[in-house]
Backbone as CSV, one residue per row, in Angstrom:
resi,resn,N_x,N_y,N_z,CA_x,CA_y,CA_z,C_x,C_y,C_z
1,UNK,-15.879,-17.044,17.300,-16.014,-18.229,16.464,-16.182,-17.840,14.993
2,UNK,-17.038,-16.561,15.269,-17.071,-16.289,12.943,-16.265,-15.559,12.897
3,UNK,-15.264,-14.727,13.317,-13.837,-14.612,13.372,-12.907,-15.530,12.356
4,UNK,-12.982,-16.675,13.456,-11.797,-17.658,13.182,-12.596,-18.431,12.186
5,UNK,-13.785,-18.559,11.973,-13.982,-19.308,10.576,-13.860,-18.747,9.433
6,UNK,-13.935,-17.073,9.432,-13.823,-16.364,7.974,-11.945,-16.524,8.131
7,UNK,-11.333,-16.190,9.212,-10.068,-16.395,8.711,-9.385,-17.978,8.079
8,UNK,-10.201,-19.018,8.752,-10.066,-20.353,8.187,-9.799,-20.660,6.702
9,UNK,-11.115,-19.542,6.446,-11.705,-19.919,5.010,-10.526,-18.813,4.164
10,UNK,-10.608,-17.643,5.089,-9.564,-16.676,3.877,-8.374,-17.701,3.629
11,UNK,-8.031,-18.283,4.588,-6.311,-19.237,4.711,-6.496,-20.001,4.031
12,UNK,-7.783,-20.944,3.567,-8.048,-21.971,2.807,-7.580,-21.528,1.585
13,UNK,-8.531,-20.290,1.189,-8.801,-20.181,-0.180,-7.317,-19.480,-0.658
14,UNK,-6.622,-19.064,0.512,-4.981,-18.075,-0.210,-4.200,-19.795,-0.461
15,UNK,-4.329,-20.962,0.274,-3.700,-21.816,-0.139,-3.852,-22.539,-1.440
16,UNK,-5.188,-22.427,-1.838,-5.817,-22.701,-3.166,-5.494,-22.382,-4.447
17,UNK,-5.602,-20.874,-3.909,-5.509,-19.603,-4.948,-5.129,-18.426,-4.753
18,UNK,-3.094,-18.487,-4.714,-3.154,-17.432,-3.992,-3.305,-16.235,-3.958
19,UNK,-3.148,-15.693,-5.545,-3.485,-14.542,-6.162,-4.724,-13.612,-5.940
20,UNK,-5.586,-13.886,-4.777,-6.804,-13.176,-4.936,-6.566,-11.666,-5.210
21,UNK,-7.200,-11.358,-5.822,-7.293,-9.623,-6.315,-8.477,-9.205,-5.627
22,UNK,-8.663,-8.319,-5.510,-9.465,-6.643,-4.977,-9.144,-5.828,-6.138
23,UNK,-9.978,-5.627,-7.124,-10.330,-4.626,-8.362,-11.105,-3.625,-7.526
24,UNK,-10.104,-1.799,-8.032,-10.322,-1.008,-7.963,-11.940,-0.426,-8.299
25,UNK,-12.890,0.122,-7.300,-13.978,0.322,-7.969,-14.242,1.773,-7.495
26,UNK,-14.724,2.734,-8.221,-15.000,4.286,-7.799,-16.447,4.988,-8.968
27,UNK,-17.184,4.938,-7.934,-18.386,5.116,-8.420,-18.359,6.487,-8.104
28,UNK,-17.852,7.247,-7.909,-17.534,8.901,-7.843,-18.044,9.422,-9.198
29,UNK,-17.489,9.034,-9.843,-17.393,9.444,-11.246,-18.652,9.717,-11.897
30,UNK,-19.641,9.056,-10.941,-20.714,9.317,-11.760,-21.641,10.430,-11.269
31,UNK,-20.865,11.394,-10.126,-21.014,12.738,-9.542,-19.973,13.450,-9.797
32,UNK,-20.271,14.155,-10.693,-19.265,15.485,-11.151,-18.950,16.269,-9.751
33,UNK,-19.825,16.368,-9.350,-19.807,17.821,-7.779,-19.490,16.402,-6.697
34,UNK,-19.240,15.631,-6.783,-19.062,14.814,-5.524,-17.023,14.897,-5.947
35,UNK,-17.253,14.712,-7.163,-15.495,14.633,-7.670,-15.031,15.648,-7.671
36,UNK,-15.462,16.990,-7.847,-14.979,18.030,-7.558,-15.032,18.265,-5.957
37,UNK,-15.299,17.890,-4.579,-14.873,18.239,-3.468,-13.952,17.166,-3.229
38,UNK,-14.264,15.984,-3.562,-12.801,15.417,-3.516,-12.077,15.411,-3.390
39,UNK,-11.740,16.230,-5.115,-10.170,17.012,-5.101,-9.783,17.909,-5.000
40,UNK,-10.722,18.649,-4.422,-10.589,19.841,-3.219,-10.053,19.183,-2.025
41,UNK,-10.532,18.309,-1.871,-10.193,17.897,-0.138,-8.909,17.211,-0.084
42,UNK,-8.503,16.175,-1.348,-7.287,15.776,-1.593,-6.233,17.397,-1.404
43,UNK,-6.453,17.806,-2.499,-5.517,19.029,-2.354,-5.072,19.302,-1.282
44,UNK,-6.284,20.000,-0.093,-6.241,20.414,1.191,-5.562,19.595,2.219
45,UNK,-5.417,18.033,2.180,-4.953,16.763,2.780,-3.250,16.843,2.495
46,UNK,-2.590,17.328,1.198,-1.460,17.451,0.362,-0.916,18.693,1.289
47,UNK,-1.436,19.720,1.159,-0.920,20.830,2.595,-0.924,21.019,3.546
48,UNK,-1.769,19.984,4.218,-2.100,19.805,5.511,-3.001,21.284,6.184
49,UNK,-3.743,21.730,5.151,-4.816,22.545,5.745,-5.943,22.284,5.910
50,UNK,-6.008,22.410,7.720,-7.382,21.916,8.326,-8.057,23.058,8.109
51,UNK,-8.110,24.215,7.741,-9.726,24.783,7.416,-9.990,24.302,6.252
52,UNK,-9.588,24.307,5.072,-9.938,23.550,3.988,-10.524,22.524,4.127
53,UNK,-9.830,21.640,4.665,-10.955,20.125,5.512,-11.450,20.399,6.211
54,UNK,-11.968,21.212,6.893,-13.426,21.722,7.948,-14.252,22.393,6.931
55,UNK,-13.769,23.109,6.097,-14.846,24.163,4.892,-15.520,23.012,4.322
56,UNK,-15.087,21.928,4.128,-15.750,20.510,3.541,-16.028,19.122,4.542
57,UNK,-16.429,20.171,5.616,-16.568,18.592,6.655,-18.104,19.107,7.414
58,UNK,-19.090,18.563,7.796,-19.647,18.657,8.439,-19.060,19.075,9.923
59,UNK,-20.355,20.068,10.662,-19.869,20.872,12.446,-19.625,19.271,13.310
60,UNK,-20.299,18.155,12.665,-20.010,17.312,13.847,-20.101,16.172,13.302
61,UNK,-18.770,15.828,12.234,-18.051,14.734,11.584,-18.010,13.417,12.857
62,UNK,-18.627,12.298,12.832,-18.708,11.232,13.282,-17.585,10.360,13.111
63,UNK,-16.495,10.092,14.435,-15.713,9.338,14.744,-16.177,8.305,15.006
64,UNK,-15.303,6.995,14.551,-15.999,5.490,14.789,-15.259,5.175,15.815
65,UNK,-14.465,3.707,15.791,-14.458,2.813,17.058,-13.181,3.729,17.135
66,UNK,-12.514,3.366,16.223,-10.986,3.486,16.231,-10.878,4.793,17.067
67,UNK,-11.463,5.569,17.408,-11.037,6.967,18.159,-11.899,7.156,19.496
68,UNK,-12.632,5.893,20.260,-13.558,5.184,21.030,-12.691,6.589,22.954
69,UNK,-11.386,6.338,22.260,-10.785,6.553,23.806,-10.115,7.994,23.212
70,UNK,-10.690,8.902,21.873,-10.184,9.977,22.132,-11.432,11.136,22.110
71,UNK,-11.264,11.856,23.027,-12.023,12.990,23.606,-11.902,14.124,22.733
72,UNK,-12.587,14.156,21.649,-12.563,15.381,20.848,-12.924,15.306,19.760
73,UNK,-13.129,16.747,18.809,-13.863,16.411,17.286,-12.994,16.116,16.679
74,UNK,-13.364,16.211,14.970,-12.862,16.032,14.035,-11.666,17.146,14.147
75,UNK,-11.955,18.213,14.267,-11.216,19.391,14.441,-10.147,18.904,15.179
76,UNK,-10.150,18.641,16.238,-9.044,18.213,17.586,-8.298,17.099,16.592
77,UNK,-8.626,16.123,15.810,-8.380,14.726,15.529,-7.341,15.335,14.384
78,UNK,-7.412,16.117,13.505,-6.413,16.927,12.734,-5.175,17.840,13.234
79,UNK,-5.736,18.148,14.508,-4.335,19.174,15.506,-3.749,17.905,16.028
80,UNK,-4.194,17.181,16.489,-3.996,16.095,17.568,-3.912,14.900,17.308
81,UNK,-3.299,13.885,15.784,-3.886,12.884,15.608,-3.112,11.475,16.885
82,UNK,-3.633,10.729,16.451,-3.290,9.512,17.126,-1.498,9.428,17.472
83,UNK,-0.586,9.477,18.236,0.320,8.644,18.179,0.645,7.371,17.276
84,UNK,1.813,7.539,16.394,1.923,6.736,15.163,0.907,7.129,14.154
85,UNK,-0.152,7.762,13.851,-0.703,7.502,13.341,-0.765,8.566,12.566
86,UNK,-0.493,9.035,11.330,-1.083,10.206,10.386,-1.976,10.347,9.649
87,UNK,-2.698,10.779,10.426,-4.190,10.744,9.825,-4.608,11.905,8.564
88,UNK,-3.616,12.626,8.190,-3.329,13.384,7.185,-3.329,12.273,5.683
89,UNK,-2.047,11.395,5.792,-1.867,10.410,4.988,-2.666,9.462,4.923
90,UNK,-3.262,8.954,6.346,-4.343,8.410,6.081,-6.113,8.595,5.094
91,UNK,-6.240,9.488,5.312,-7.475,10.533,5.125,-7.120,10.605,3.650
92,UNK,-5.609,10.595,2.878,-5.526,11.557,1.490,-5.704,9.922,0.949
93,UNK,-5.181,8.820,1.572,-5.009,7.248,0.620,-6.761,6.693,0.686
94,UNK,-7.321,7.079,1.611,-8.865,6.407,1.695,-8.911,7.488,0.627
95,UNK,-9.533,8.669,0.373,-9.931,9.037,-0.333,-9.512,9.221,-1.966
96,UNK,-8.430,8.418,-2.190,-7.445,8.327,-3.609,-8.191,6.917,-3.737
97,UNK,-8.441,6.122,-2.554,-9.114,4.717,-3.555,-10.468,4.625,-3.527
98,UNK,-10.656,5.455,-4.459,-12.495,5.171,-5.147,-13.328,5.032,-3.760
99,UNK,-14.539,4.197,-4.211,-15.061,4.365,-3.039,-16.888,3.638,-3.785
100,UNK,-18.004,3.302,-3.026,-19.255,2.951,-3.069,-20.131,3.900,-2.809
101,UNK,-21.298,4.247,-3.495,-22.154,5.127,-2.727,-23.172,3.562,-2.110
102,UNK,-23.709,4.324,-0.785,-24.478,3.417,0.034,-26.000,3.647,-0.183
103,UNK,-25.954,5.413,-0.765,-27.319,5.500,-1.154,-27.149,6.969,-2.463
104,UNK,-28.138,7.355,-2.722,-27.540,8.591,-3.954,-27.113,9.760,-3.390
105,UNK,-27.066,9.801,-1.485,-26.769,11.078,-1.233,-25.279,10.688,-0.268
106,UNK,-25.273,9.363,-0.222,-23.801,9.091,0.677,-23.164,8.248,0.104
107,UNK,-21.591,8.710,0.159,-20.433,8.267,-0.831,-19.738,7.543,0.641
108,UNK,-19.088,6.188,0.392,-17.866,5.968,1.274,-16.776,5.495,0.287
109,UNK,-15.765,6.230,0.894,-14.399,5.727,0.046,-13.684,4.846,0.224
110,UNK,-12.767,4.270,0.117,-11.654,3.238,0.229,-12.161,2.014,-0.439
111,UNK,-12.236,1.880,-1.516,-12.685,0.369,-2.022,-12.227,-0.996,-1.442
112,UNK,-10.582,-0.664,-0.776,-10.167,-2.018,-0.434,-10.414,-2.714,0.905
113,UNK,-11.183,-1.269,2.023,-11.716,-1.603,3.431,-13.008,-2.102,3.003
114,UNK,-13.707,-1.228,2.020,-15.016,-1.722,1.736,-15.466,-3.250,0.817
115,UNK,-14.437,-3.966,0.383,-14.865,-4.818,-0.464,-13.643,-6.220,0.289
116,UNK,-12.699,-6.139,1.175,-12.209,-6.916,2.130,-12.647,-8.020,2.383
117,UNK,-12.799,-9.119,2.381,-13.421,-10.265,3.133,-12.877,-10.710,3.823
118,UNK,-12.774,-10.745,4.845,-11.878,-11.146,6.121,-12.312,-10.289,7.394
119,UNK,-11.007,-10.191,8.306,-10.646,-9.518,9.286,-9.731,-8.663,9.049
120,UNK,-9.914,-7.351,9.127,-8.440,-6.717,8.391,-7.621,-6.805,9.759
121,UNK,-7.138,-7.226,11.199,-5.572,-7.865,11.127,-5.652,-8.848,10.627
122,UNK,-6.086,-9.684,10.420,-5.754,-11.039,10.137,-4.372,-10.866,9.064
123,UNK,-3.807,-12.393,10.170,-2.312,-12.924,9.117,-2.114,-13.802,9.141
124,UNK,-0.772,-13.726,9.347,-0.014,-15.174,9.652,1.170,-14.798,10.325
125,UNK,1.394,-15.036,11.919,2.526,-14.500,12.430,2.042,-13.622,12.112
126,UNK,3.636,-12.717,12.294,3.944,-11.143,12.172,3.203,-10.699,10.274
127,UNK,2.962,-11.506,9.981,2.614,-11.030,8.536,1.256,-10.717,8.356
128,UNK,0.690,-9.396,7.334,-0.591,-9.628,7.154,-1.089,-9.124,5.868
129,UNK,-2.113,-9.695,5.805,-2.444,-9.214,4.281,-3.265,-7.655,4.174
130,UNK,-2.536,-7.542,3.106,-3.072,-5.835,2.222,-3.180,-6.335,0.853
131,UNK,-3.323,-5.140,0.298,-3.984,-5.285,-0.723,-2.899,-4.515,-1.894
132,UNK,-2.540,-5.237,-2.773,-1.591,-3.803,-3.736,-2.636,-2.551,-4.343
133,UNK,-2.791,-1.707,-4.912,-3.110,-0.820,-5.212,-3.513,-0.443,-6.337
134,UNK,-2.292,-1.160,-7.529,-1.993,-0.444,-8.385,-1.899,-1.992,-9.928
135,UNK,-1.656,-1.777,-10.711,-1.461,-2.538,-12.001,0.203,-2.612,-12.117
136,UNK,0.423,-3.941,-12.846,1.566,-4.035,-13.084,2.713,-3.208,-11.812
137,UNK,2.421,-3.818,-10.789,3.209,-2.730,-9.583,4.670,-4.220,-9.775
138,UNK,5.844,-3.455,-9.739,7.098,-4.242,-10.102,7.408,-5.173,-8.451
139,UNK,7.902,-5.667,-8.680,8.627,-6.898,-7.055,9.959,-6.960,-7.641
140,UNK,11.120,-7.005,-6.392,12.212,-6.753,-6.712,12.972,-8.181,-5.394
141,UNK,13.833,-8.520,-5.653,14.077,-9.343,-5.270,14.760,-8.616,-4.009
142,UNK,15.486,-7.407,-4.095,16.382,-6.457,-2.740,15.350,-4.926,-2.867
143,UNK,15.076,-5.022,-1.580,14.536,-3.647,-1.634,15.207,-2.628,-2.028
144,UNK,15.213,-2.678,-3.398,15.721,-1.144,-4.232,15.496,-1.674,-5.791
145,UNK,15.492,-0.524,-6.547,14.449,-0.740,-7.916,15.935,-0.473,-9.090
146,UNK,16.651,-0.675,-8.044,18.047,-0.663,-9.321,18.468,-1.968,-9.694
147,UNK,17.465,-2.701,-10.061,17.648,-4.086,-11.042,16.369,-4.336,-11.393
148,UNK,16.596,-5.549,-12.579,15.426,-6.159,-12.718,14.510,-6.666,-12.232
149,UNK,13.242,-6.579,-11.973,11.918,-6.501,-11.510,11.915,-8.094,-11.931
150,UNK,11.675,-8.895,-10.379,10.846,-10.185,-10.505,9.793,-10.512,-10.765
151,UNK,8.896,-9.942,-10.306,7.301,-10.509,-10.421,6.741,-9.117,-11.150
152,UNK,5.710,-8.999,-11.531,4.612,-8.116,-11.111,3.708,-8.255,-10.475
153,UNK,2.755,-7.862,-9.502,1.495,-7.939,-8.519,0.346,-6.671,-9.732
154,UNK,-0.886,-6.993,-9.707,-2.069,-5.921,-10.114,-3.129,-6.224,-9.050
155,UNK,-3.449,-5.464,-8.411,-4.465,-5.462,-7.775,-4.941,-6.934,-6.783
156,UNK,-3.364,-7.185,-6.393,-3.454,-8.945,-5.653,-3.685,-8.470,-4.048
157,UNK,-4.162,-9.941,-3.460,-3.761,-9.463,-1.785,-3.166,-10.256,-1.662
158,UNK,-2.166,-9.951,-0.638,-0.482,-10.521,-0.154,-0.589,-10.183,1.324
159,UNK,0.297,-11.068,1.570,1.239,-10.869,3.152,2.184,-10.101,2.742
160,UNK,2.284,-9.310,4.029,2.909,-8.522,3.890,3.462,-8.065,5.309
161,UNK,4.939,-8.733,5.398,5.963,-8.654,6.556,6.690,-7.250,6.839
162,UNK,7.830,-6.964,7.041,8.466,-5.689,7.512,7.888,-4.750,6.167
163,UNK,7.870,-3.753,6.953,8.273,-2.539,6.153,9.833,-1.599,6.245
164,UNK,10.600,-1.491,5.444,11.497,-0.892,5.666,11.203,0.909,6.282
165,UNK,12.346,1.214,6.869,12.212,2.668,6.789,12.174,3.511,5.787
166,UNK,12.777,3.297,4.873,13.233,3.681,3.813,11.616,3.578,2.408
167,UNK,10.808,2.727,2.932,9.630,2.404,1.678,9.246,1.640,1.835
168,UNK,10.036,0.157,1.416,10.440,-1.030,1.138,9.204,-1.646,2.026
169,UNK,8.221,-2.885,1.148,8.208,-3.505,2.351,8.289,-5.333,1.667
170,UNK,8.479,-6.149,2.339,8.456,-7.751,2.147,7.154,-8.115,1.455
171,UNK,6.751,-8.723,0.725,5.458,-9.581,0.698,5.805,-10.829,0.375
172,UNK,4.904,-11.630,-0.062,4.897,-12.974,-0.780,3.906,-12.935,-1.605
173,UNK,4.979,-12.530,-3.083,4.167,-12.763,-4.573,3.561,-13.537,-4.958
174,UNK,4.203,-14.805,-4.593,4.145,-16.040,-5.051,4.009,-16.672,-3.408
175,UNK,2.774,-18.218,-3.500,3.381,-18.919,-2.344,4.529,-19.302,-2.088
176,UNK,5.240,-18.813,-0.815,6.375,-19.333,-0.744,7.545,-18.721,-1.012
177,UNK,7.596,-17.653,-2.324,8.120,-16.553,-2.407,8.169,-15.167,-2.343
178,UNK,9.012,-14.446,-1.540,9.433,-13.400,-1.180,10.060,-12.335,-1.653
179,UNK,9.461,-11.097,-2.192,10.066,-9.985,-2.425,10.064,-8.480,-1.734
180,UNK,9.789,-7.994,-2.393,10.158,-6.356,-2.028,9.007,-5.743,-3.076
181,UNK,8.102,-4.430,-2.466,7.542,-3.953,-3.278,7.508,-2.484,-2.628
182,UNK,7.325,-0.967,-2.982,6.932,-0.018,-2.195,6.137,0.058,-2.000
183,UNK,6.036,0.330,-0.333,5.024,0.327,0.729,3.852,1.156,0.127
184,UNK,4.141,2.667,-0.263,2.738,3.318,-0.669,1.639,2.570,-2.260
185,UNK,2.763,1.210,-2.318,1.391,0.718,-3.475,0.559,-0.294,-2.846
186,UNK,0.798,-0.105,-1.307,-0.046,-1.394,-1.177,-0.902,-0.408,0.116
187,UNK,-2.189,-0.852,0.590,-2.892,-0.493,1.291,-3.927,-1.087,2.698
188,UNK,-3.755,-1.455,3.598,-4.229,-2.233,4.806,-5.816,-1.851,4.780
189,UNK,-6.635,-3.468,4.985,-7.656,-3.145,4.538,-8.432,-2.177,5.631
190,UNK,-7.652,-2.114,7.134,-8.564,-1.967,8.053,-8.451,-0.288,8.029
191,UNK,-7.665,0.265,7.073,-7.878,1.510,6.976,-8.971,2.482,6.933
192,UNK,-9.304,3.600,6.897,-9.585,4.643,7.395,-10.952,4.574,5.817
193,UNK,-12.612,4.799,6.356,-13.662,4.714,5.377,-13.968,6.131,6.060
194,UNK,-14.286,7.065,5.132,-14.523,8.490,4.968,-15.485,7.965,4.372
195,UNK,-16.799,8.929,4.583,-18.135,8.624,4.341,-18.173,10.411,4.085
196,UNK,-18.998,10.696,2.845,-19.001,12.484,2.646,-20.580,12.066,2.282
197,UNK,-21.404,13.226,2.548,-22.968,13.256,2.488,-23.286,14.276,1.414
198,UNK,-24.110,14.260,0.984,-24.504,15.527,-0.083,-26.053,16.333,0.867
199,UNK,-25.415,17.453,0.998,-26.336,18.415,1.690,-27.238,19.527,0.782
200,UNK,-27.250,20.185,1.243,-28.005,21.866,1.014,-26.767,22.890,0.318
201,UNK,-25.796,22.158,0.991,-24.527,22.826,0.629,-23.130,22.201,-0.338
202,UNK,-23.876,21.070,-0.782,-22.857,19.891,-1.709,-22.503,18.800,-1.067
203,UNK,-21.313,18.566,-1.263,-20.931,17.177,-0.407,-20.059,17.268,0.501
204,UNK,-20.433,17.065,1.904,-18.943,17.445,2.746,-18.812,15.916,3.742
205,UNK,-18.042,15.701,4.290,-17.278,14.309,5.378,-18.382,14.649,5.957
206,UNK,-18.807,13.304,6.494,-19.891,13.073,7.614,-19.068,12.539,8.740
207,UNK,-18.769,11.439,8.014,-17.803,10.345,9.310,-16.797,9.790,9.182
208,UNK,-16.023,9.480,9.892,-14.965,8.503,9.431,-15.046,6.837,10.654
209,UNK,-14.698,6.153,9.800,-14.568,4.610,10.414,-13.311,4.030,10.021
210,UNK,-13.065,3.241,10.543,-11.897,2.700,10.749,-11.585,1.075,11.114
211,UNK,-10.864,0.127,11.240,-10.566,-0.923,12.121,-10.204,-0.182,13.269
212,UNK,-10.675,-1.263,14.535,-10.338,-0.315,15.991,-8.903,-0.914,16.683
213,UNK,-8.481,-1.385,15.743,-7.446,-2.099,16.515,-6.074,-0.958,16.149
């Protein structure tokens, strides 16, 4: 029942107003040594080297729902990730969008899982909303960027229908209207919250959470 009333109300208020934004927030910044393993760990995420992400992960990194039915650590979850799922790419986009500390010794990242109001599936039909990413991100009327740019989106949440193979995916800029934007500027809220702790030894991954669906 509070399900279907926060989605009521999200549907209300996108009919209202449909432009809602999610502004980028990253309180990192105000830890020099929390931003420096970061982008250590980004780096390490970019080559796909799991000792690098174990040299910065806690012995017994905490899996949430989303990995409820898989039998193994963090370690295994990097050799082994999910079917469909790249948790490489996943892991490098939570940790590229900023993030909240919860207290002065624990950081969680992804601003757009963490500041979400809704249900992250929630849609409409096959469509669902994400979040764009980025400022002035261009909309194209054919998925391809060899013409003039219809809209711009900054930091809006949209529906968001097919994704092409190729990048491409559908949204609706506008109520009612339909374009094309690339897929890596936009981000699903139910994505992947990396939580890093500050120890004895700096800051390394504690846990990761997720939507379980």
């Amino acid at each position: 029942m509070i399900a279907m009333l926060r989605f009521a109300l999200l549907s209300l208020f996108f009919a209202l107003e449909p432009q809602l934004k999610i502004l980028p927030v990253d309180e990192a910044v105000r830890d020099p040594a929390l931003v420096a393993t970061r982008t250590k760990l980004l780096a390490a995420l970019q080559k796909h080297d799991a000792s690098a992400v174990l040299a910065l992960s806690e012995s017994d990194v905490k899996l949430g729902a989303a990995w409820k039915e898989f039998n193994g650590t963090f370690q295994d979850l990097l050799n082994e990730p999910k079917a469909g799922f790249d948790v490489w790419a996943e892991l490098r986009q939570s940790l590229s969008l900023g993030g909240k500390f919860r207290s002065a010794d624990t950081f969680e990242s992804n601003y757009v899982a963490l500041l979400f109001e809704g249900q992250p599936g929630s849609g409409v039909g096959s469509w669902v909303y994400e979040v764009v990413t980025g400022d002035n991100v261009a909309v194209y009327a054919r998925p391809s960027s060899k013409q003039k740019a219809i809209w711009q989106l900054s930091y809006d949440v949209v529906l968001v229908g097919l994704v092409e193979p190729n990048g491409w995916a559908s949204v609706e800029y506008r109520k009612g209207h339909i374009g094309y934007v690339k897929a890596d500027q936009l981000a699903h809220p139910g994505g992947i919250v990396v939580t890093l702790q500050r120890g004895t030894q700096g800051w390394k991954i504690k846990a990761l959470e997720a939507d379980a669906e």
